[in-house]
N, CA, C and O atoms as CSV, one atom per row, in Angstrom:
chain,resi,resn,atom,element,x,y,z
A,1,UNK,N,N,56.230,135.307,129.931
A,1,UNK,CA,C,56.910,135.494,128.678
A,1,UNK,C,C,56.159,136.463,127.778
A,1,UNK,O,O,56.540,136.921,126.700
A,2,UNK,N,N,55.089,136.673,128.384
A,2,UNK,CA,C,54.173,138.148,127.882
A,2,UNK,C,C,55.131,139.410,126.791
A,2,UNK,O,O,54.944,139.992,125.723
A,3,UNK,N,N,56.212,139.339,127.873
A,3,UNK,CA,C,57.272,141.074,127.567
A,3,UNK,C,C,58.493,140.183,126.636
A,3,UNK,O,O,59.693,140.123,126.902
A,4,UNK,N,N,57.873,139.623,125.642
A,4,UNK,CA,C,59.164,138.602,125.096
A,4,UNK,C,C,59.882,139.808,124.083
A,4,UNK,O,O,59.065,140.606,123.624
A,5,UNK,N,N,60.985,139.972,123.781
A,5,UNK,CA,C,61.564,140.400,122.916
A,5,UNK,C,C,60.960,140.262,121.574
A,5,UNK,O,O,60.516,139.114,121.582
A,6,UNK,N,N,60.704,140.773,120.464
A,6,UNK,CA,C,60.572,140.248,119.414
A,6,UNK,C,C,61.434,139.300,118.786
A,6,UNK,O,O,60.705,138.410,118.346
A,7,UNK,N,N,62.580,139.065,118.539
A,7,UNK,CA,C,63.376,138.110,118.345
A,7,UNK,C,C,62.623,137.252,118.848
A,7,UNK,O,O,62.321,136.550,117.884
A,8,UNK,N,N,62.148,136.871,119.689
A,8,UNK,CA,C,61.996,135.441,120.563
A,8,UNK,C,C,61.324,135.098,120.198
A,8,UNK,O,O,61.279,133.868,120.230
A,9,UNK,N,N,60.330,135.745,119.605
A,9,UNK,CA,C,58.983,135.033,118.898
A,9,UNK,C,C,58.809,133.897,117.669
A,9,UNK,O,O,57.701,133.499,117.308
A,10,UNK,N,N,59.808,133.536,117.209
A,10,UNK,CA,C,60.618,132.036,116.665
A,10,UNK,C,C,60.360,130.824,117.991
A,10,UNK,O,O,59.543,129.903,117.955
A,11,UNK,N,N,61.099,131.076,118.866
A,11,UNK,CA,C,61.168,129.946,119.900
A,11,UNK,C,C,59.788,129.944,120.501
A,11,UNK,O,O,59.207,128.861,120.436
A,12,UNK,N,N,59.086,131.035,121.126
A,12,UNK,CA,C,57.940,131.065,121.723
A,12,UNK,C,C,56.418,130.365,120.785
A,12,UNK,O,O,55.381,129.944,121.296
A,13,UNK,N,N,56.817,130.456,119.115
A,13,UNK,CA,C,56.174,129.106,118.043
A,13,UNK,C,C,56.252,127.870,118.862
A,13,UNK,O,O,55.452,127.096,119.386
A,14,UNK,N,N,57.800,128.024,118.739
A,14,UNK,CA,C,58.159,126.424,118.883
A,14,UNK,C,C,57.647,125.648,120.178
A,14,UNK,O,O,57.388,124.446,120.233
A,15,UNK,N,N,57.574,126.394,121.002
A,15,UNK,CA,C,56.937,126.427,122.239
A,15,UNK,C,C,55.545,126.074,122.692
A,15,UNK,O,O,55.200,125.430,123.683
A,16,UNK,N,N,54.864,126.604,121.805
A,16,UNK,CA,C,53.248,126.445,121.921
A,16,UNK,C,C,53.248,125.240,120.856
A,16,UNK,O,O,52.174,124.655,121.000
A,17,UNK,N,N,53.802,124.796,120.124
A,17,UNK,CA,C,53.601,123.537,119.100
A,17,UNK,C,C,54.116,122.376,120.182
A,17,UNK,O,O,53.355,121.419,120.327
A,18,UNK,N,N,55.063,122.389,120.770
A,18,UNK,CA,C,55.124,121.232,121.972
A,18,UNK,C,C,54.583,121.379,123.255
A,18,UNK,O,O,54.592,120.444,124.056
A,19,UNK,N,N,54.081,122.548,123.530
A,19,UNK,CA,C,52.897,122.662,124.563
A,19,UNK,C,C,51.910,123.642,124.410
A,19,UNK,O,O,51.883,124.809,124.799
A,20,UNK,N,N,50.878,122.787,123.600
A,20,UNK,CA,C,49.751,123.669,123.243
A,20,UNK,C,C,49.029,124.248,124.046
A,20,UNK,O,O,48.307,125.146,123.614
A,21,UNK,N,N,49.003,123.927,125.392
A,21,UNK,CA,C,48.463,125.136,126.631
A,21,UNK,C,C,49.851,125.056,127.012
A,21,UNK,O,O,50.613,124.095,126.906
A,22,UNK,N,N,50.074,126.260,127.492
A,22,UNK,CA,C,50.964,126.777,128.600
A,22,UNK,C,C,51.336,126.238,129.765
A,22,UNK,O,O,52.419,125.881,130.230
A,23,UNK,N,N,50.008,126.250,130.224
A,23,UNK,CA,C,49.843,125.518,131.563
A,23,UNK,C,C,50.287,124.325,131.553
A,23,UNK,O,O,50.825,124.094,132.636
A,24,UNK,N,N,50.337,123.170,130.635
A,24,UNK,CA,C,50.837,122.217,130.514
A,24,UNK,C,C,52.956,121.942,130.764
A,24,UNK,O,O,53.481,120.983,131.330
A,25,UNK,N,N,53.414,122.707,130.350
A,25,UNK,CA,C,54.481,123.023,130.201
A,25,UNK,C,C,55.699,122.849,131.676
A,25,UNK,O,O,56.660,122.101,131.854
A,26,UNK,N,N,55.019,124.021,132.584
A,26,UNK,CA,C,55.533,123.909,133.957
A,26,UNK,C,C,55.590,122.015,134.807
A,26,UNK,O,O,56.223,121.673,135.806
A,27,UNK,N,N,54.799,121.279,134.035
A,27,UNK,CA,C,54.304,120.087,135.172
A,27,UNK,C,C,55.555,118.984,134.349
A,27,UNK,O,O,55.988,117.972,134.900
A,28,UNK,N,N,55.927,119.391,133.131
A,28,UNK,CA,C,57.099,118.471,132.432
A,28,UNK,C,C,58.258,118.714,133.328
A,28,UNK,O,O,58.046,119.667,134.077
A,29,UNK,N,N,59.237,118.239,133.462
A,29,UNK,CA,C,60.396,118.370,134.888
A,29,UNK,C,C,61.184,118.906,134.395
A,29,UNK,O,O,61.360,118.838,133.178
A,30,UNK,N,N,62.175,119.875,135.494
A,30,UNK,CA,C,63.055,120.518,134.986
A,30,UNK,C,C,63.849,119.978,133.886
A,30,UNK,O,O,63.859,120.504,132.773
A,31,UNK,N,N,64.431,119.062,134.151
A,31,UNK,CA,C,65.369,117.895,133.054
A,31,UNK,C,C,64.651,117.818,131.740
A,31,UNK,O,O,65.192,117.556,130.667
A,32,UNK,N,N,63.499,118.048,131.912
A,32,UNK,CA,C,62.769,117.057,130.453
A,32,UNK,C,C,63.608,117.328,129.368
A,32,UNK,O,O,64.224,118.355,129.082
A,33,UNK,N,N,63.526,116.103,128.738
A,33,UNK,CA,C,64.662,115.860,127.140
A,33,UNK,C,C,64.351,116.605,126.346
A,33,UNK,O,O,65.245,116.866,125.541
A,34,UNK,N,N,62.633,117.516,126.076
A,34,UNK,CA,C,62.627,118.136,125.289
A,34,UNK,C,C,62.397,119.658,125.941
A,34,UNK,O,O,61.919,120.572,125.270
A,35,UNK,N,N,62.795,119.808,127.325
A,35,UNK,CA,C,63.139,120.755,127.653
A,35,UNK,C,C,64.916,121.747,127.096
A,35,UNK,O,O,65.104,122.925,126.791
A,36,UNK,N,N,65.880,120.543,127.193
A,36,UNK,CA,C,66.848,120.681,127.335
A,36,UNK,C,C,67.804,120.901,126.064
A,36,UNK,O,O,68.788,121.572,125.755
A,37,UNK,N,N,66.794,119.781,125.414
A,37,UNK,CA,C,66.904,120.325,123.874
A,37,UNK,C,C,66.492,121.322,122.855
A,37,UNK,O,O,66.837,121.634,121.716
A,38,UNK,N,N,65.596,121.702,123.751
A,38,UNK,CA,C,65.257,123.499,123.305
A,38,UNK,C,C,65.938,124.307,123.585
A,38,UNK,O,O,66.190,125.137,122.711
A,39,UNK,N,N,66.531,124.448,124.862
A,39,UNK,CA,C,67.225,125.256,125.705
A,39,UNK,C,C,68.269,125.307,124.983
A,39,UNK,O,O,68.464,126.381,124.415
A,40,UNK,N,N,69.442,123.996,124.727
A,40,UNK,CA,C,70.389,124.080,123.799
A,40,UNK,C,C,70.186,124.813,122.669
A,40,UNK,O,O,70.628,125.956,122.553
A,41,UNK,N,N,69.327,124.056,121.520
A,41,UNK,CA,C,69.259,125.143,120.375
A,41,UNK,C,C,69.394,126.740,120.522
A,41,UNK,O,O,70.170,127.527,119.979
A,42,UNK,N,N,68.132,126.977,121.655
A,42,UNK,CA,C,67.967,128.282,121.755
A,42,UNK,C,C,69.049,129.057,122.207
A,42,UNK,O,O,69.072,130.288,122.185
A,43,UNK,N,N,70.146,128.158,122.709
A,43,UNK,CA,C,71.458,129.364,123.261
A,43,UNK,C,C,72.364,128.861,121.608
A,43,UNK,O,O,73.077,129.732,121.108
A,44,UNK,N,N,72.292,127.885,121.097
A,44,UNK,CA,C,73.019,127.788,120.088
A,44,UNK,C,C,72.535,129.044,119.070
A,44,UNK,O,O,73.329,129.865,118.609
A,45,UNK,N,N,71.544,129.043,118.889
A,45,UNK,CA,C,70.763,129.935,117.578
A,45,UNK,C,C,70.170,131.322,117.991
A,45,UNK,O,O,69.677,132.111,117.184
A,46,UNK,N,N,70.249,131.486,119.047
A,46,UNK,CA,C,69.356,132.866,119.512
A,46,UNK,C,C,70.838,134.039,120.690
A,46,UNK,O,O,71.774,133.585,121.348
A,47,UNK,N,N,70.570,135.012,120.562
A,47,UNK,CA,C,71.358,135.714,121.549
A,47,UNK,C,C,70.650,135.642,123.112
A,47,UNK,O,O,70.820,136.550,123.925
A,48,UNK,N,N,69.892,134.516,123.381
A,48,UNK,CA,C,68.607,134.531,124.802
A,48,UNK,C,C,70.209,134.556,125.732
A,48,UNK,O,O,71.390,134.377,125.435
A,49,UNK,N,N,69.505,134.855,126.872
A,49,UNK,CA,C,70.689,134.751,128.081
A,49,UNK,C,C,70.182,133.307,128.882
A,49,UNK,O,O,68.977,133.295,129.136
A,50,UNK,N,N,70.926,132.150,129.286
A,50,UNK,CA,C,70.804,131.349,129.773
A,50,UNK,C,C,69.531,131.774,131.276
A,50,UNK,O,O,68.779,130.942,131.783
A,51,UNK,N,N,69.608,132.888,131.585
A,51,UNK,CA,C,68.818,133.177,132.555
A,51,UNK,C,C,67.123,133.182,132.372
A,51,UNK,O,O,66.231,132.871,133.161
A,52,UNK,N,N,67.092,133.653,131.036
A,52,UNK,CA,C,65.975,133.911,130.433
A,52,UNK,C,C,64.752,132.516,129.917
A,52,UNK,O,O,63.529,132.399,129.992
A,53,UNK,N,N,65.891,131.630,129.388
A,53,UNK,CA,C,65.601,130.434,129.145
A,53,UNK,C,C,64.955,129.442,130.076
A,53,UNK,O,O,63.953,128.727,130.076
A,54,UNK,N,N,66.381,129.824,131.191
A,54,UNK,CA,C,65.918,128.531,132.420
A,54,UNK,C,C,64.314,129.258,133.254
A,54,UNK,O,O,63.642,128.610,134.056
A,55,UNK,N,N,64.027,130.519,132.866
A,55,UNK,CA,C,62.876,131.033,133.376
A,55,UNK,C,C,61.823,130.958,132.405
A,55,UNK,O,O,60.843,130.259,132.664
A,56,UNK,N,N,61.883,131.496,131.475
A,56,UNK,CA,C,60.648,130.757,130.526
A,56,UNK,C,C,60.516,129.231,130.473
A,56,UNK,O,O,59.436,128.942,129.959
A,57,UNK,N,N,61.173,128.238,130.794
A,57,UNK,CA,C,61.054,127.088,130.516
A,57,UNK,C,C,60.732,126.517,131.748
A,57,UNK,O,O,60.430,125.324,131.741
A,58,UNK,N,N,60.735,127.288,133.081
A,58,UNK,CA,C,60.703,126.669,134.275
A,58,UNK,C,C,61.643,125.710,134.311
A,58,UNK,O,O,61.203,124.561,134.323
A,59,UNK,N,N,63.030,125.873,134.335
A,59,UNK,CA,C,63.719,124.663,134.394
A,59,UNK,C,C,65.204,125.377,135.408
A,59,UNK,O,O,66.405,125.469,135.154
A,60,UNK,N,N,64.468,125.718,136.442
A,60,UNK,CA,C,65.466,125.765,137.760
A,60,UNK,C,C,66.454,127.142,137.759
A,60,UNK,O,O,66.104,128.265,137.394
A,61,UNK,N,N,67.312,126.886,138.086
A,61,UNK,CA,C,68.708,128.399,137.644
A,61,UNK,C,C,69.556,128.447,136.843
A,61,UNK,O,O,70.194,127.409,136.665
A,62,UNK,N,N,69.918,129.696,136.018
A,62,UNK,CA,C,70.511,128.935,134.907
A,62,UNK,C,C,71.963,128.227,134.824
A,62,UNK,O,O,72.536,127.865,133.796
A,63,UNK,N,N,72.451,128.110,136.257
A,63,UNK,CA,C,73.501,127.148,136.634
A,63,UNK,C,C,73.130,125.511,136.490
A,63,UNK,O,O,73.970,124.678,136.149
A,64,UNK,N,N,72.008,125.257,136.744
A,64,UNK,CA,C,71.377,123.823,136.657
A,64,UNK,C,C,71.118,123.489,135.297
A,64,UNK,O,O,71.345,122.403,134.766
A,65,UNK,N,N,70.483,124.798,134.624
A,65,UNK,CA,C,70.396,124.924,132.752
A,65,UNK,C,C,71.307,124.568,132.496
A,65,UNK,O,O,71.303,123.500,131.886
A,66,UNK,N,N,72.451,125.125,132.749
A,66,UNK,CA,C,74.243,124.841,131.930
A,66,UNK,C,C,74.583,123.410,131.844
A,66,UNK,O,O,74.950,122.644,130.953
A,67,UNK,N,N,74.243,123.310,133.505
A,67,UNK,CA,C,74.976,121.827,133.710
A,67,UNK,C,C,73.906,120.658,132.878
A,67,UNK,O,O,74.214,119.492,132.628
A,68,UNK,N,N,72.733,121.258,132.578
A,68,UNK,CA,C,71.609,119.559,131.683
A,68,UNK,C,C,72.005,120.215,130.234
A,68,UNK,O,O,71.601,119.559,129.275
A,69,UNK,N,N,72.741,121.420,129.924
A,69,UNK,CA,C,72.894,121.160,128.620
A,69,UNK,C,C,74.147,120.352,128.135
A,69,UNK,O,O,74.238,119.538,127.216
A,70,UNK,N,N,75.118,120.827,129.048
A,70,UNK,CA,C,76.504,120.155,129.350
A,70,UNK,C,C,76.389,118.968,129.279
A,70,UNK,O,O,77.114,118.450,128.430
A,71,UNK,N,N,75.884,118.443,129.725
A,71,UNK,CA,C,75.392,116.657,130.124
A,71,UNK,C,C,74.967,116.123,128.758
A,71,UNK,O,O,75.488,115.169,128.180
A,72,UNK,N,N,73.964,116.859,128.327
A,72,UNK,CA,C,72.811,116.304,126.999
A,72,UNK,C,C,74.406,116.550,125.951
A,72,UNK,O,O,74.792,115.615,125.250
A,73,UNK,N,N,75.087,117.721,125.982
A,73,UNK,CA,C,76.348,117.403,124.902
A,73,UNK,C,C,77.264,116.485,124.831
A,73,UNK,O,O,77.606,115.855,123.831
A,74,UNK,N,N,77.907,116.362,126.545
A,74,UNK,CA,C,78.550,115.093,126.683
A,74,UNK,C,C,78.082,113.806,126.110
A,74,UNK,O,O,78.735,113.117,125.327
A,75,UNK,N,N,76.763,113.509,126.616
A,75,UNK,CA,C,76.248,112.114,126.552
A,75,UNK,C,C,75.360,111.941,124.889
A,75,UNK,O,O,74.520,111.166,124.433
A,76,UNK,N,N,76.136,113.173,124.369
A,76,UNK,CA,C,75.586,112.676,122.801
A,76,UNK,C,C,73.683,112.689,122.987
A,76,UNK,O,O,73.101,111.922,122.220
A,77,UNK,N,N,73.042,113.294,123.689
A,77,UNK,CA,C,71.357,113.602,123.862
A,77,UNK,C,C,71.211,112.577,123.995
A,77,UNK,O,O,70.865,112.000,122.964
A,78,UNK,N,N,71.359,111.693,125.259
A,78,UNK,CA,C,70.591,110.778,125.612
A,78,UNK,C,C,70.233,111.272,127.178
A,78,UNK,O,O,69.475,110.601,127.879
């Protein structure tokens, strides 16, 4: 996430405040609740491409992204 857009540099905050090393980040699971709930915001509030997301976040393809945000909307974020 080195070559981040400037725009992005809002989310990439938010990012290091819930994983203060990096390295930490990848070992939370694709699904994680506060993976998914970033991911949402960030397509709600940002122009990111779902592709971009599910790769900075390590959270699979962004077909699998769609479908845990889909889910987290359906099921009201549980």
């Amino acid at each position: 996430m080195k070559d981040s857009p400037p725009q992005y540099q809002p989310f990439l905050k938010v990012l290091r405040r819930v994983w203060p090393s990096i390295s930490d980040q990848p070992r939370a699971s694709k699904g994680d609740s506060v993976k998914v709930a970033l991911a949402a915001r960030l397509r709600a509030e940002t122009t990111m491409t779902v592709g971009w997301i599910a790769e900075g976040l390590t959270m699979g393809t962004c077909g699998y992204l769609n479908h845990l945000v889909y889910r987290q909307r359906k099921l009201g974020g549980k």
